[in-house]
C-alpha positions as CSV (number, residue, x, y, z in Angstrom):
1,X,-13.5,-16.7,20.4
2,X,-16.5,-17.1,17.8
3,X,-18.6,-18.0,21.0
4,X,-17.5,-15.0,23.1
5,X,-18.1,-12.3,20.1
6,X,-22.1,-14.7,19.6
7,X,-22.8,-13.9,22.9
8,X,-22.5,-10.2,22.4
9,X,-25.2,-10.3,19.6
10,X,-27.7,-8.4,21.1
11,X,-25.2,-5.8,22.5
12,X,-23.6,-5.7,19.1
13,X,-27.6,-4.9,17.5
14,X,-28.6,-2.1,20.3
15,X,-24.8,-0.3,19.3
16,X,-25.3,-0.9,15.7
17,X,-28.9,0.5,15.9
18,X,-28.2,3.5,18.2
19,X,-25.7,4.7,15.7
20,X,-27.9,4.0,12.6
21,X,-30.5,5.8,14.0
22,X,-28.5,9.2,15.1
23,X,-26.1,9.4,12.0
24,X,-23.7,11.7,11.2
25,X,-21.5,13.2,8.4
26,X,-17.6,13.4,8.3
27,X,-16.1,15.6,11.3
28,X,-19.4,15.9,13.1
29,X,-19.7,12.3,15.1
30,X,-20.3,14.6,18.3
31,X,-23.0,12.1,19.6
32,X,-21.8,8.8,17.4
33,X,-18.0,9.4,19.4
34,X,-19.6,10.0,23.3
35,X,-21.1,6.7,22.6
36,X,-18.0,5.2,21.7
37,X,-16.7,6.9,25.0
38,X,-19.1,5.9,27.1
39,X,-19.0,2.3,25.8
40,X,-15.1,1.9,26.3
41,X,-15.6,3.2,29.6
42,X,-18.4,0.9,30.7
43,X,-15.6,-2.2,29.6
44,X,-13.1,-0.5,31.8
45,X,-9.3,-0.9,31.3
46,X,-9.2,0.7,28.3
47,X,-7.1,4.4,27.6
48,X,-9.4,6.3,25.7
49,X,-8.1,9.7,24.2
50,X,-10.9,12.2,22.4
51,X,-10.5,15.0,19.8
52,X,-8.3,12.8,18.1
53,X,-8.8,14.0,14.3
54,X,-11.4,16.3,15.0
55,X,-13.8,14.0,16.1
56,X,-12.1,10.7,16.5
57,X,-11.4,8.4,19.0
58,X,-8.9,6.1,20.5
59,X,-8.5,3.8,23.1
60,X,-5.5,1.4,23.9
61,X,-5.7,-1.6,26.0
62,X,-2.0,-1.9,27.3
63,X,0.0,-4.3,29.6
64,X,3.7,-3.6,29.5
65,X,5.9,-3.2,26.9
66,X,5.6,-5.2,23.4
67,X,4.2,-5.1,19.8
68,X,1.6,-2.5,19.1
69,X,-1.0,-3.7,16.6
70,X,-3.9,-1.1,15.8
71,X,-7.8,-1.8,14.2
72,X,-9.9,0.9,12.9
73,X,-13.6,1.4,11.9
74,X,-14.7,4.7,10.4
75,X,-18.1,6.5,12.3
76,X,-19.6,9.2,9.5
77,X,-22.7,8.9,7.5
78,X,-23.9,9.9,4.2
79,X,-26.0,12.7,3.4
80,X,-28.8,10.4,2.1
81,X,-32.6,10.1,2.4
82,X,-33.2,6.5,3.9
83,X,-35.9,4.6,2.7
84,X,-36.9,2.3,5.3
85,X,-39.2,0.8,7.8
86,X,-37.4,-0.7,10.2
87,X,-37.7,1.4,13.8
88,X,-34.1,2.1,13.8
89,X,-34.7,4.3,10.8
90,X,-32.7,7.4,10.7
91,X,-34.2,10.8,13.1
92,X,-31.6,12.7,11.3
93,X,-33.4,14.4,8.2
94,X,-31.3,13.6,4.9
95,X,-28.6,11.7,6.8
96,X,-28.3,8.2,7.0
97,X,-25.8,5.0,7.1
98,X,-26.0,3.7,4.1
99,X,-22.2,2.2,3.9
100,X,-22.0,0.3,7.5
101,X,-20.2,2.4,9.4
102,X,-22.4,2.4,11.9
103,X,-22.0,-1.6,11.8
104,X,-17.9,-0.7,11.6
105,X,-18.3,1.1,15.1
106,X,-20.2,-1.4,16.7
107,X,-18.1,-4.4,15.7
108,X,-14.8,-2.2,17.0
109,X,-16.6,-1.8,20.0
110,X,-17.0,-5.5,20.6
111,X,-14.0,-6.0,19.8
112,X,-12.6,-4.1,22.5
113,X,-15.0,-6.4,24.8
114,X,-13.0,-9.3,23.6
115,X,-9.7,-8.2,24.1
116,X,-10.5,-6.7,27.4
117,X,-11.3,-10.4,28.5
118,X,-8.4,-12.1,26.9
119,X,-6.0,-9.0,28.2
120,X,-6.7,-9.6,32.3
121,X,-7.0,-13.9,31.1
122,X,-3.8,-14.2,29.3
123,X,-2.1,-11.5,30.9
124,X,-1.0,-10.3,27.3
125,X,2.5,-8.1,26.7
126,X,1.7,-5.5,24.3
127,X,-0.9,-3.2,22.9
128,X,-4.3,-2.9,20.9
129,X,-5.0,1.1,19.9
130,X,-8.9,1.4,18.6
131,X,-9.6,3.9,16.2
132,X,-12.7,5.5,16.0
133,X,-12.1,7.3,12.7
134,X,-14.4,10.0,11.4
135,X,-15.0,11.3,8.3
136,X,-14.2,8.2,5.8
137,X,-16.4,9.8,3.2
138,X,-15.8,13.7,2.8
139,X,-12.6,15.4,3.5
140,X,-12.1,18.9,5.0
141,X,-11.8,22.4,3.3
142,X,-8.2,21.6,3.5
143,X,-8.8,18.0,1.5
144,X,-8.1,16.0,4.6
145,X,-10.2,12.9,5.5
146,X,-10.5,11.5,8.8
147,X,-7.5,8.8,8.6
148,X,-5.2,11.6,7.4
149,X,-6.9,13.6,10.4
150,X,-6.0,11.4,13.1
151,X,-2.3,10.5,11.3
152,X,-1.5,13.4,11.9
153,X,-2.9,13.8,15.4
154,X,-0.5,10.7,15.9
155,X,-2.8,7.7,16.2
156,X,-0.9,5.9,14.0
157,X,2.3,6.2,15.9
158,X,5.2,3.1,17.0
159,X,2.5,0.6,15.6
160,X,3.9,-2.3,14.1
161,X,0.9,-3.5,11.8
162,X,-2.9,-1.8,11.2
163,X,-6.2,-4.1,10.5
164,X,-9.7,-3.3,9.5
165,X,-13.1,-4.5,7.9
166,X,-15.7,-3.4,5.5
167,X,-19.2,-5.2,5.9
168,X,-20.4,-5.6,2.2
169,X,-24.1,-6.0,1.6
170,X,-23.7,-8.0,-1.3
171,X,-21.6,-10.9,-0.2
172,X,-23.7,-13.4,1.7
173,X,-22.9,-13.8,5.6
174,X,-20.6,-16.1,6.3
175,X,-18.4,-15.0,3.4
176,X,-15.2,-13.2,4.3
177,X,-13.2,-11.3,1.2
178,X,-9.2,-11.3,1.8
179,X,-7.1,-9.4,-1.0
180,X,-3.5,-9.3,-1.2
181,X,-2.3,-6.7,-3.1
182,X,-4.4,-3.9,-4.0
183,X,-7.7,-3.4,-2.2
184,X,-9.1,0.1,-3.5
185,X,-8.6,2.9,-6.3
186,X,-7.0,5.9,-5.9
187,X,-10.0,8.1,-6.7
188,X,-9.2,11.7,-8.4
189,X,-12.2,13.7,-9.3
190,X,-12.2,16.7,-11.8
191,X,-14.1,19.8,-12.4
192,X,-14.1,21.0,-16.3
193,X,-15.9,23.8,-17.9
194,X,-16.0,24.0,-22.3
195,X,-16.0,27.7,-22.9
196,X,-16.8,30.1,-26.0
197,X,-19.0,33.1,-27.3
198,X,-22.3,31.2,-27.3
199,X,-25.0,33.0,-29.0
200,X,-28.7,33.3,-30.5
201,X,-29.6,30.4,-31.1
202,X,-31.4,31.6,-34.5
203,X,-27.7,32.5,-35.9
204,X,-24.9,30.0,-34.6
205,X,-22.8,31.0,-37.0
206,X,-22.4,34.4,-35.3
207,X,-21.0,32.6,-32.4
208,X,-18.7,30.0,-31.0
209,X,-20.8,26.8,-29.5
210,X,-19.6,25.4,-26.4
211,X,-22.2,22.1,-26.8
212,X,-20.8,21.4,-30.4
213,X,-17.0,21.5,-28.9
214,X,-18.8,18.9,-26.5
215,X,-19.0,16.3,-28.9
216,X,-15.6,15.8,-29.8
217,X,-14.2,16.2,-26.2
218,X,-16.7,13.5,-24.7
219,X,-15.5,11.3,-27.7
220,X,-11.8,11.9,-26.6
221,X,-12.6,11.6,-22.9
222,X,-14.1,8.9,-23.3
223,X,-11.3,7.0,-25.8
224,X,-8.8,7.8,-22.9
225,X,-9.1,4.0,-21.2
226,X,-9.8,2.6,-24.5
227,X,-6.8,4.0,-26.2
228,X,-4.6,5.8,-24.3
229,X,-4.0,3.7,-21.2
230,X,-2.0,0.4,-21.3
231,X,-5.0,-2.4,-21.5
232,X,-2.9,-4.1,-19.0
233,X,-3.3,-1.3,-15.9
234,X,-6.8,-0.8,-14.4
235,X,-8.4,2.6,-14.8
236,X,-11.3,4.3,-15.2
237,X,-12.6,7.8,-17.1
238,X,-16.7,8.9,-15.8
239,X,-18.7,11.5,-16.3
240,X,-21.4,12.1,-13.5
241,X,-22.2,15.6,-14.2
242,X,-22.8,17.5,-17.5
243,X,-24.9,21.2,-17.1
244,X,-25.1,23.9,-19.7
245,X,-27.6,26.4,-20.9
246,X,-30.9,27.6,-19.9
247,X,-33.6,28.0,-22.6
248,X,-34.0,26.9,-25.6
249,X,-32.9,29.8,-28.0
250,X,-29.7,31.1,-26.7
251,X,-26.6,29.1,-27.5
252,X,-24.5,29.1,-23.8
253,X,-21.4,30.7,-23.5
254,X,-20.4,27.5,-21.0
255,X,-20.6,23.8,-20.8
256,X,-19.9,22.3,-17.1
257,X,-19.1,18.7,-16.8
258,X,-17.6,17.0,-13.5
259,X,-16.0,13.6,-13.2
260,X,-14.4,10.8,-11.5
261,X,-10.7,9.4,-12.1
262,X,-9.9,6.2,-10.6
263,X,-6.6,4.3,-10.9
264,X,-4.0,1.9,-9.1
265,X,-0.7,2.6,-10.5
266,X,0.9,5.9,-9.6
267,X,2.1,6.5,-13.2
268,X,-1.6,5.3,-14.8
269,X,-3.4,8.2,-11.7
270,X,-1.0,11.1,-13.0
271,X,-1.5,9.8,-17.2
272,X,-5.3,10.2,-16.0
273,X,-5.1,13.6,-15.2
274,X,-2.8,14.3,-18.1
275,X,-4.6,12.7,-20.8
276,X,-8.0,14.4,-19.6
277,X,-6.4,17.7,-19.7
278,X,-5.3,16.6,-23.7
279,X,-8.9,15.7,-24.1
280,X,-10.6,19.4,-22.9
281,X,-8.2,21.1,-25.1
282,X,-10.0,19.6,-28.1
283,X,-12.4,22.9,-27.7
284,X,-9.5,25.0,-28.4
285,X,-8.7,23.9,-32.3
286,X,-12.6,24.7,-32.4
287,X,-12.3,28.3,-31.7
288,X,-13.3,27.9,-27.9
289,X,-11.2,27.2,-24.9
290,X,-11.5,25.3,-21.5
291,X,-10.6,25.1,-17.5
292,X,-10.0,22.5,-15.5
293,X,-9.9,21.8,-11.6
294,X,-8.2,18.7,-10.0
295,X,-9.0,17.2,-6.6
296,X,-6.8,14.6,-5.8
297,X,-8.5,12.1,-3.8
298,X,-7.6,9.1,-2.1
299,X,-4.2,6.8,-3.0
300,X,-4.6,3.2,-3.9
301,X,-4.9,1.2,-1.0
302,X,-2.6,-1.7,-0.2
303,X,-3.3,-4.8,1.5
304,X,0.4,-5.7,3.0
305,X,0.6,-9.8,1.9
306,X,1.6,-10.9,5.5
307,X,-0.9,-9.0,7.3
308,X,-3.7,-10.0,4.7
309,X,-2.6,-13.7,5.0
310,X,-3.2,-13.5,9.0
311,X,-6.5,-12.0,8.5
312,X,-7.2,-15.2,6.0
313,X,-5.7,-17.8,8.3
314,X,-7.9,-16.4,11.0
315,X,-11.3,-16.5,9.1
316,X,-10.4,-19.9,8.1
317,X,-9.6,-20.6,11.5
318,X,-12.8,-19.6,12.6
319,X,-15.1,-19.5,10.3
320,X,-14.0,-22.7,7.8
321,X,-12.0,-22.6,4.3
322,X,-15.1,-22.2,2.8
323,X,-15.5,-19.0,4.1
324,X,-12.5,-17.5,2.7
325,X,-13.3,-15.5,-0.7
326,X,-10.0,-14.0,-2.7
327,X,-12.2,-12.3,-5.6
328,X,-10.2,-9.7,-7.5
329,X,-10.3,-6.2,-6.7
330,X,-12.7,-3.4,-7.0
331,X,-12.0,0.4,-8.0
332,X,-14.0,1.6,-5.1
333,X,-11.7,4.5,-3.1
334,X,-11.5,4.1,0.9
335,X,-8.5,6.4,2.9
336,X,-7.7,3.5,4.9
337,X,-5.2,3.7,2.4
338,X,-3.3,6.3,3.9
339,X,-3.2,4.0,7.3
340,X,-1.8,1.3,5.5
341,X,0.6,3.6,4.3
342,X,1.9,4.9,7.5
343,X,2.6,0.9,9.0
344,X,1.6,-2.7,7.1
345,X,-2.4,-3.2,7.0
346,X,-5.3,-5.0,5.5
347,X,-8.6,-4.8,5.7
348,X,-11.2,-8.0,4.9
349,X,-14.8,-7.2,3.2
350,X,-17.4,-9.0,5.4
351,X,-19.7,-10.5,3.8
352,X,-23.4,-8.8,5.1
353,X,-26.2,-9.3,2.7
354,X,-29.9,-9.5,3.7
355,X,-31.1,-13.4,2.1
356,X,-33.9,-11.8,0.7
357,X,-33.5,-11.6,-3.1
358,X,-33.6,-7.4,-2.1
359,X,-29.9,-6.0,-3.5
360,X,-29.3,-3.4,-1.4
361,X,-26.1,-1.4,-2.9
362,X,-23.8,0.6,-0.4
363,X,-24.5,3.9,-0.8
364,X,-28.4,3.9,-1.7
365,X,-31.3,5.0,0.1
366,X,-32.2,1.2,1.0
367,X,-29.1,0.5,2.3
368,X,-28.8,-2.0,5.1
369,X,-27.1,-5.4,6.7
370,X,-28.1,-8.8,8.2
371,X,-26.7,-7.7,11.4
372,X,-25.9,-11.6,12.1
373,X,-22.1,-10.8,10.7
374,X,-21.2,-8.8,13.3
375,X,-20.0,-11.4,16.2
376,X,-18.0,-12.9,13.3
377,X,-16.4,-9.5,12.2
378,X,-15.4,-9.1,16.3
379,X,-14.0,-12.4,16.3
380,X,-12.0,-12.2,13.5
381,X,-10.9,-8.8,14.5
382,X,-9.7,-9.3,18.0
383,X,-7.9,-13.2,17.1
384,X,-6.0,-11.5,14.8
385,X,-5.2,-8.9,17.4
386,X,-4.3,-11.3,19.8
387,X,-2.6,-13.8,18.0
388,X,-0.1,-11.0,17.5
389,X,0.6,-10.4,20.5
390,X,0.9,-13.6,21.6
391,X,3.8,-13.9,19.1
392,X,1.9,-16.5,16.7
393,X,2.6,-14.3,13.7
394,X,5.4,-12.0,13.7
395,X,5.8,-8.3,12.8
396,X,4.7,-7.5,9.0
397,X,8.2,-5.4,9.3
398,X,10.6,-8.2,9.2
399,X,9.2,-9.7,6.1
């Protein structure tokens, strides 16, 4: 299989660089999903449905009745500047991939290559759905994100177990992450605004001062993990944003601050919230008040232990023991979570790093990927795939 997905390198590079070049952010993959279209088409035998969570796409390779296994890679960019000089650069101003979807979308597609082969060779009982998912990053003015998109177009529907991969541009190729357990945060963010009389700032005593209620409710924010949450549960209190006032002699009437919530225990998200909430009403024993806006993000994602543990005997399979990396998890969000809560799933991190000495962070202007891991991702992808159809593994559902 590893030799199959190798010799598909250079298609893998021209997909992966066609998409990098002509990103696009969440529910507007217009050009990134006719490509996937037109590719699935070109392989033939594949039942491709479009419009499938806005922009999404799915094809199912099929042969009779059997188990239903499903892989998914998200298509949507960032709204980034790219700093680069490599010819695939984006051509879309302020847009780029700087998180690997575009790498995601090719290695899906050559995935359905593989398959496509081993389908017609094996004459295989069952079915592989493709997901082309869009928007991973950014959800909708109703606070849907792609994978809840296409759920509830149905794309998730009578499968038995759901697979996926991250590329990560810090692990070295040849290095595969598998997790059982949880895999990613649940990721709340919060707007707050610190309120009161504000001023002239030659007589504060006249007046109630939002920036001096600041103080004490940064202190108590940021006590909340420190204190408040049991030492033994991961979680995380941030501040990214804090805006007030707009010259130097008039105290504000308002102090803005926005933030990030990130958790894995459903009792330890909602204490977040809670204890946040305690923390912004600190202004009102100072003679201000406060408001507060919740967006709840993302739910902790899962890796089901069976499905995880084919994904590890695979890599080992393929790529060695050595390859095999079970490092604890991060507090990163991803809504693949929401797939592996509609059937089991997993998804792998695979390892993508440029051996340069160069870190280049996901989500950063410099962003990008030795492009050498994407055979292996393909191969690991569709052995899985076909291993469970073959019956080699069993459904996820009768453990």
């Amino acid at each position: 299989m590893l030799k199959q997905a190798e010799a598909l390198y250079d298609e893998l590079v021209r997909l992966r660089r066609d998409i990098h070049a002509h990103p696009e952010l969440g529910f507007q993959e217009r050009r990134t999903s006719a490509l996937v279209v037109d590719t699935l088409n070109e392989i033939g035998g594949v039942e491709v449905r479009t419009g499938v969570g806005i922009t999404g796409v799915v094809g199912e390779i099929s042969n009779g009745s059997g188990p239903t296994i499903a892989i998914r890679a998200d298509m949507d960019a960032l709204p980034i500047i790219e700093q680069s000089a490599e010819s695939y650069v984006s051509t879309n101003a302020g847009v780029m991939h700087a998180c690997g979807h575009d790498a995601h979308t090719a290695i899906l597609l050559g995935t359905a290559h593989l398959l496509r082969e081993r389908f017609a060779a094996e004459n295989l009982k069952g079915r592989v759905r493709l997901l082309f998912q869009p928007s991973e990053e950014a959800q909708d003015a109703e606070g849907l994100s792609g994978a809840s998109r296409m759920i509830n177009d149905g794309a998730l529907d009578s499968i038995d177990a759901v697979i996926a991969l991250h590329v990560d541009s810090t692990a070295p190729v040849g290095q595969v992450t598998v997790r059982e357990g949880w895999l990613t945060a649940a990721v709340d963010s919060f707007e707050a605004w610190i309120t009161a009389s504000g001023g002239h700032g030659a007589y504060p005593h006249n007046g109630a001062d939002p920036l001096w209620m600041l103080i004490p409710v940064l202190s108590a924010l940021h006590g909340i993990v420190a204190r408040r949450v049991n030492p033994m549960q991961p979680a995380v209190v941030s501040l990214g944003q804090i805006h007030s006032g707009a010259t130097s002699n008039v105290i504000p009437a308002e102090v803005y601050m926005q933030g990030t919530l990130r958790s894995f225990d459903p009792e330890v998200r909602d204490q977040l919230i809670a204890e946040v909430e305690k923390a912004l009403a600190v202004a009102r024993a100072l003679g201000g008040d406060y408001r507060m806006e919740v967006l709840r993000g993302y739910p902790a994602g899962w890796n089901d232990a069976r499905v995880a543990g084919w994904m590890e005997q695979t890599t080992a399979d393929l790529l060695g023991s050595a390859a095999v990396d079970k490092q604890r998890s991060g507090m990163g969000g991803e809504d693949f979570a929401y797939m592996c809560q509609k059937a089991p799933g997993a998804m792998i991190m695979l390892g993508a790093a440029i051996d340069d000495g160069i870190v280049r962070g996901h989500h950063t202007p410099i962003f990008d990927i030795d492009e050498r891991c994407m055979p292996m991702g393909a191969a690991i992808l569709a052995e899985t795939a076909l291993r469970f159809l073959r019956g080699e593994l069993g459904s996820p559902k009768e453990a």
